[in-house]
N, C-alpha and C positions, 0 to 999 in steps of 0.2 A: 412401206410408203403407200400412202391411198392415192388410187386409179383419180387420174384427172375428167371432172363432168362439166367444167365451163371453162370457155376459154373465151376471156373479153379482147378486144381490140382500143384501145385508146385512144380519140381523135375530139375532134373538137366538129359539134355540127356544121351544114350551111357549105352550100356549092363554095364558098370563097373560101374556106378552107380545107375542102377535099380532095387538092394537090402539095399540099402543104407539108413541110416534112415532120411537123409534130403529129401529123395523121399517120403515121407508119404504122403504127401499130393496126387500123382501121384495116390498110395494103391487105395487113397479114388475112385479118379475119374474111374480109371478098373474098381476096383468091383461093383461101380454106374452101368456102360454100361451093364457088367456082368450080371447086377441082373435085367436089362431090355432089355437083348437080344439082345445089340448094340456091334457093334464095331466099335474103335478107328481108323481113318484112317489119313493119315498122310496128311496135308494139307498146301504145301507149301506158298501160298497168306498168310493164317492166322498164320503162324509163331509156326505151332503144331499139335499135334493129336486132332480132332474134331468129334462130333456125337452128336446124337439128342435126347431126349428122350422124353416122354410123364408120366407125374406125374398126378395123374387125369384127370383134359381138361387144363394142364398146359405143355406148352411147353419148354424145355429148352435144353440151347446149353451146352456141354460139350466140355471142353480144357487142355488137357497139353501141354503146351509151350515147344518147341525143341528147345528151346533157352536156353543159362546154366542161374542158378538161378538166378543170378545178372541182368541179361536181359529179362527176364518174362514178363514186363511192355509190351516190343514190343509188342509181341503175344497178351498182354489182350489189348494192344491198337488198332491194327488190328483187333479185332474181336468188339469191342465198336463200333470201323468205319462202318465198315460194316455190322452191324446189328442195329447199331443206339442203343446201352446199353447206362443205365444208370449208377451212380460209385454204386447208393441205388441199383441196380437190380444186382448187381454181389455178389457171395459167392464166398471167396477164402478159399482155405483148406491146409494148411502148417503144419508142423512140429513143435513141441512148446519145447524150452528144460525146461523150467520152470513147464512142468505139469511131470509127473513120469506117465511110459508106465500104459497103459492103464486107461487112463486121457484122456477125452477129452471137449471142451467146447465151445458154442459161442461164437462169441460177434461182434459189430458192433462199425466200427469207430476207433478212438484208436490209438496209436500209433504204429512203426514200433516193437519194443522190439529187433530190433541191427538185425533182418533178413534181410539175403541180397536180399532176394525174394520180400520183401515187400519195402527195403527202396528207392527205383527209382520210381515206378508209382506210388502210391500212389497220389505224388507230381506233377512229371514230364508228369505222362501219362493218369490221370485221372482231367485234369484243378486244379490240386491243391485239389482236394475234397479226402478226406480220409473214406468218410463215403460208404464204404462198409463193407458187413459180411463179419467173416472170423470165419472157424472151425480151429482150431487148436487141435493137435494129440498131445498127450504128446509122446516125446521119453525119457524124461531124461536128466540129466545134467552129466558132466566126474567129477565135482567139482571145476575144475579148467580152468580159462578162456583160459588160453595159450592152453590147449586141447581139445579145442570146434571143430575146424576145423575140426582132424583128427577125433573126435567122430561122428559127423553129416555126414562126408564120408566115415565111415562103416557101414558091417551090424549089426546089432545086434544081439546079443546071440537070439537060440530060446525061451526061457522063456519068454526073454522081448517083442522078436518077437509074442508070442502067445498074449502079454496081450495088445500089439497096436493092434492086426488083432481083437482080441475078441472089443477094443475099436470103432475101423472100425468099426463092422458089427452093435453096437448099436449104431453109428453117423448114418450109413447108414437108420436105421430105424426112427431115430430122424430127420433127414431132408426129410423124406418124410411125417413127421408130419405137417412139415410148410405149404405143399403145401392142405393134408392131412385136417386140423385143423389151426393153425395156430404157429406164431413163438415163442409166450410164452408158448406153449404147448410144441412147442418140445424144448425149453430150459428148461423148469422145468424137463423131461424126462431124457436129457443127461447129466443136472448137477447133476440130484440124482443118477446115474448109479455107482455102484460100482461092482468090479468082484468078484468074488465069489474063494476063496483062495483055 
């Protein structure tokens, strides 16, 4: 398996939706820079906020796309170009309404599951290859599909808000398992994580 060098965040720009739970993904990649002393600067060529970090003697690029969700592909295509990525070397980290807050899980490859983040590149901006990681963040489902929209462009109650951030911080420790140890270790780690009630 090839060493992961980018790992984007998924969100949609614009202060009005950067508490919003389709920004989960975005959570991840802050508190990543955050917790290695990097900041996020805004990079007009790569179509997002970018920075650099260091995970043992592992380099990697950090991305959130300033492009609204549905256009993310851009940015992860721009940065593929010009860093020469692979689709196996990138982690994307989106929002999952299928897991319940503070759920989170791997997985590689796969289909889009109806995200509007994921269902353009994939295809379009990756030659067709689907096979990258992606974390996905549970936020929850409203029950009903006619209310998906307006759920995934608010924020969420603090309760639920604590049990994604508490989700975050053990993705965050589980992805530097990978670099760390390796990637069935930190999947065996983040699928047994359960919070404590």
């Amino acid at each position: 398996m090839k060493p992961i060098k980018l790992i984007v965040g998924l969100a949609n720009p614009g202060s009005q939706y950067a508490e919003t739970r389709h920004n989960a993904g975005a959570w991840f990649v802050e508190n990543l820079a955050k917790r290695y002393n990097q900041s996020l600067q805004k990079n007009s060529k790569l179509l997002g906020y970018t920075a650099q970090i260091k995970i043992v003697n592992h380099e990697i690029r950090l991305l959130i796309p300033t492009t609204f969700m549905n256009l993310s592909g851009n940015a992860v295509k721009a940065m593929t170009n010009f860093y020469h990525f692979l689709a196996e070397e990138i982690l994307v980290v989106h929002d999952e309404l299928d897991f319940l807050p503070g759920v989170a899980k791997f997985k590689f490859g796969g289909g889009n599951g109806g995200h509007n983040g994921l269902k353009r590149y994939p295809k379009k901006k990756l030659d067709n290859n689907a096979n990258f990681h992606r974390l996905r963040i549970g936020i929850g489902h409203p029950g009903e599909r006619s209310k998906v929209m307006d759920f995934v462009l608010s924020p969420p109650p603090l309760s639920e808000k604590k049990r994604i951030d508490d989700a975050i911080d053990e993705s965050l420790r589980c992805t530097e398992l990978i670099f760390k140890e390796n990637m069935a270790t930190a999947i065996q780690n983040l699928h047994s994580f359960r919070i404590n009630k």
